[in-house]
N, C-alpha and C positions, 0 to 999 in steps of 0.2 A: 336322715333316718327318723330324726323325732317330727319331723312335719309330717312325713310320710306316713308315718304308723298314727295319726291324729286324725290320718283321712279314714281311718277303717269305719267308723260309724257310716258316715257317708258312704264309702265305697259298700258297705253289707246291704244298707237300703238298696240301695241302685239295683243290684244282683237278686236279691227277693224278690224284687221287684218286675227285674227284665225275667228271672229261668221260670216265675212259678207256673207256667203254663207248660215247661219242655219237663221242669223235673218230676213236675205230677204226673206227665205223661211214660216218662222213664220208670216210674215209681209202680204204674199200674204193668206196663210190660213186665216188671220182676216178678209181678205179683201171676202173672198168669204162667210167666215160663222163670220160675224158681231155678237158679244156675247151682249146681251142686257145690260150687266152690267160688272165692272170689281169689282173685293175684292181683298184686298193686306192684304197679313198677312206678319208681321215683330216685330219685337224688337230693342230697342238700336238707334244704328247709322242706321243700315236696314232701322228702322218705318220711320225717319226722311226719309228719299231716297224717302217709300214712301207717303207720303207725299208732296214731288217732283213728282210724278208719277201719284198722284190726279190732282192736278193742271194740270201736260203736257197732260195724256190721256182727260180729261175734255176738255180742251182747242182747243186741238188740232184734238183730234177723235171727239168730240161732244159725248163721252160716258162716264154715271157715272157711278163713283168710289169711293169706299169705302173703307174704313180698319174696317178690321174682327177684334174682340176679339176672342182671343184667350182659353179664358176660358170656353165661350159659348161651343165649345165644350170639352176642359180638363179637364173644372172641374166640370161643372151643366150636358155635356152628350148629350146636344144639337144637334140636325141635321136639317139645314136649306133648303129653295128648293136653291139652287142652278146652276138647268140648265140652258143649253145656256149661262153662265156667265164663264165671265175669272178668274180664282183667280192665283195672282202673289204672289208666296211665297220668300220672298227675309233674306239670312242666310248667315251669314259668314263661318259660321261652316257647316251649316244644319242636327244639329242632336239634336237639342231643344227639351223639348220632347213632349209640348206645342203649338210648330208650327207643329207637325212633326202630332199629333193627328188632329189639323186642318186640314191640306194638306189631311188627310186620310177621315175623314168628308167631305168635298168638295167633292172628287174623289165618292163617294159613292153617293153622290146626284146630280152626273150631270155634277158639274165642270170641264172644262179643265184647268188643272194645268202648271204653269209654274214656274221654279224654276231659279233665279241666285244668285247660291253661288259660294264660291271661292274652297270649295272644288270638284273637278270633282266627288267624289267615294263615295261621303257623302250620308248616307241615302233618302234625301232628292231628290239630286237626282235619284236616283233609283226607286223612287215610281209619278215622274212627267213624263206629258206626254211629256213635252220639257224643257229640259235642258239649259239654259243657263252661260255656264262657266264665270268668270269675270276676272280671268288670272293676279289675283295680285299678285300671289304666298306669299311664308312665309310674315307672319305678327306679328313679333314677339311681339311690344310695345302693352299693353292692351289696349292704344286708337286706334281705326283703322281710316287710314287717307284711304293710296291708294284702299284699297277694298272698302272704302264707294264714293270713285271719280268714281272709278271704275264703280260702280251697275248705278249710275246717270246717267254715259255714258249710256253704256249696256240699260236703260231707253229710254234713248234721241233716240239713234240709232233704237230701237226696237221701237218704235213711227213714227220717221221718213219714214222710211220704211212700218208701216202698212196704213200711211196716203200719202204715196206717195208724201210728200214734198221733193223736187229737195234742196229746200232753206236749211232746217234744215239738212238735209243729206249731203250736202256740210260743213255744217260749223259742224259737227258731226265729218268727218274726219278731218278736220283741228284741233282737240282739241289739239293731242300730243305738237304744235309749241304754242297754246296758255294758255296752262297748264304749259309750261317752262317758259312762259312770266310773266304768273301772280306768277309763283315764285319767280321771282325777285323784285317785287314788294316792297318795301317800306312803313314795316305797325308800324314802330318805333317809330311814334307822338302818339298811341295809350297807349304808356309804360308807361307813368308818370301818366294818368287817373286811371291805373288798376292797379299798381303796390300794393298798400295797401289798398283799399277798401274793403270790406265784401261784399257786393251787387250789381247786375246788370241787369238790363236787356238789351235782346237783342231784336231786334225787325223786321219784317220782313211781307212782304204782296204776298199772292197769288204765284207765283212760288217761291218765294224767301222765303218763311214760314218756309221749311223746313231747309232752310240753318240756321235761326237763331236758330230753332231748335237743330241742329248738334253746333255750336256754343257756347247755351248755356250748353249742355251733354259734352263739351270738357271743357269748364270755369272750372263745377264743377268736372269734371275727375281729367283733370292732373295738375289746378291750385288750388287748396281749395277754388277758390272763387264763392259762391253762385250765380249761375246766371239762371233768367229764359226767356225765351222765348215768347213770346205773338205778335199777328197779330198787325199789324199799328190800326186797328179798337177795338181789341177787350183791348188791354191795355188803350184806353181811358176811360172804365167802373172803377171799382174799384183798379186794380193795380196802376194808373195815380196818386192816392193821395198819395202813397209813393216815389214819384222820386222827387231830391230835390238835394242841396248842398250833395255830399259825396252819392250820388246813383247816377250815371253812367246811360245813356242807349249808346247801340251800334246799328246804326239803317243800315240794309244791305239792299239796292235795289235795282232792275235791271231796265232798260230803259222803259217801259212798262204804261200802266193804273194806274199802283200801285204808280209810283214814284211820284206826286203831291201831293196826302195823305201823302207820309213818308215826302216827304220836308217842308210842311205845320207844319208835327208833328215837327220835327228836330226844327225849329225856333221858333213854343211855347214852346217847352222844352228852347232851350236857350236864349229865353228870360226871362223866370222863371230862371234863374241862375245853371239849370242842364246841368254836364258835358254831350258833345254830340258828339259821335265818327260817323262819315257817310261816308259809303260807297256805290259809285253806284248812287249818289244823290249829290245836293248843296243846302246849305240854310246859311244864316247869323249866325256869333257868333259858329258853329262848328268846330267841326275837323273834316279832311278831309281824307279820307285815299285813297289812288290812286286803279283804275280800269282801267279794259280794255276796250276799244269799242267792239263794237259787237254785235251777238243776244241776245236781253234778254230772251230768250228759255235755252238759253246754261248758262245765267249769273253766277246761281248757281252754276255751277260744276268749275268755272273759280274764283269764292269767295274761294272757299275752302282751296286752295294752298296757297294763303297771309292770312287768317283764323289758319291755322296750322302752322306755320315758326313764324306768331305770339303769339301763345297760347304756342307752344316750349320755345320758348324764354321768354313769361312773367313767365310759371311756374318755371323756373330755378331765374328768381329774386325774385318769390318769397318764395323759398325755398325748391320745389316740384320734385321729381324726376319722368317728366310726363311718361316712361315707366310701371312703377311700382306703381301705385297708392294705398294709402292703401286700403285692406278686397274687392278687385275685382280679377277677375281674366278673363283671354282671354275667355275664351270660359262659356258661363252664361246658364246653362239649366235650364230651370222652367218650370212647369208642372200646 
């Protein structure tokens, strides 16, 4: 896991490198035939990405996005109208068999598909109309770090490009130099919070949602430790009355609209005497974990590298071998 997530600088060059010809070209397609809607079908680490892909296209194209269940059509048989809409089928493997029935639903009512897996030959590919390769190559450890960096780019870039920002497009290519920066990053003050505790939340707003997402699927991956997930807004409802002495939140923000609400939360939590790890953000009575400057479009994909090099690290003190977690395995097919 922690070599593998070390390749991501590498592996993001590689990928800019080889699509910028296929995604400029994807980019200009949106731009002539505008899809009234976008659907993301995924699982896992994928759904998290998109998730990140809600938020960027919303944001950014000013077009809504959605995530398909997958069920609707694998298991109830379901076919939705679908025309004129984009569906992004996003697979490490791409041979689910779950997504692979979705993707085929879609294509039958209209959808134009688009696929970024890591495998080029993968079913998945073969049955979309544009392929997006993600070029992390082998990925041995059952957490995936550089293929989920990977898709985020791959994301960013393919955004950038359909919305003709000069801005995000520039700092799209600059990831490789700041993907090695936020590796070295400094996430060490986080160890003595999370070393023995049972519980956590992570927490996270609007692009950043998905990061604590990814976050908390790695906690309970490759550390044993229970951790979930929930928006800066939406943890204020009923999760709020469980966080306390000996329940943890980890709050991840990027520079944006969202970070006032998480600072706001960060300083009620520790003034209520809960531990409080913040990243991307400042508030009193926390901990702080270091960030890059930068765009907060890109923040997320820049969290992930001190995210992983930390969760490597916490799993092994707390007794966990994060390659190999128990009763999972690399590749998850569900139907």
């Amino acid at each position: 896991m922690h070599d593998e997530a070390a390749e991501s600088p590498a592996v993001v060059a590689r990928q800019l490198n080889a699509n910028a010809q296929l995604i400029s070209d994807l980019g200009a397609q949106l731009r002539r035939r505008p899809p009234r809607a976008v659907v993301t079908c995924a699982r896992g680490s994928s759904d998290h990405a998109a998730t990140y892909a809600k938020y960027l296209i919303e944001t950014r194209a000013r077009v809504l996005t959605s995530s398909a269940a997958p069920s609707v059509s694998s298991v109830y048989g379901i076919e939705q109208d679908l025309s004129d809409c984009l569906f992004i089928a996003i697979s490490q493997s791409g041979r689910s068999p779950d997504l692979l029935a979705s993707v085929a639903a879609a294509k039958r009512s209209g959808a134009t598909i688009v696929a970024l897996c890591n495998v080029p030959n993968a079913p998945l590919c073969a049955v979309a109309d544009h392929a997006i390769p993600l070029w992390a190559g082998a990925e041995l450890s059952i957490a995936a770090t550089k293929s989920y960096i990977a898709t985020l780019t791959a994301l960013a870039h393919l955004t950038a490009e359909w919305t003709e920002d000069t801005q995000l497009l520039a700092a799209t290519r600059a990831l490789p130099a700041a993907l090695a920066a936020a590796w070295e990053l400094d996430w060490r003050a986080a160890l003595p919070a999370l070393r023995t505790v049972e519980h956590l939340y992570v927490i996270g707003r609007g692009l950043g949602l998905g990061a604590a997402q990814e976050t908390a699927l790695k906690c309970k991956e490759t550390c044993g430790l229970h951790a979930e997930a929930y928006s800066g807004a939406e943890v204020r409802h009923g999760p709020f009355a469980l966080l306390g002495p000996g329940f943890p939140a980890l709050i991840l923000a990027q520079d944006d609209a969202a970070r006032p609400g998480l600072e706001l939360l960060g300083n009620e939590l520790a003034a209520r005497g809960v531990t409080v790890l913040m990243a991307g953000a400042h508030a009193p009575g926390v901990t702080q974990l270091p960030t890059l400057p930068g765009s907060a479009v890109l923040a997320p994909i820049l969290l992930a590298p001190s995210v992983y090099r930390l969760l490597a690290a916490l799993a092994v003190e707390r007794g966990h071998d994060p390659d190999r977690p128990p009763h999972l395995r690399k590749v998850t097919e569900t139907v």
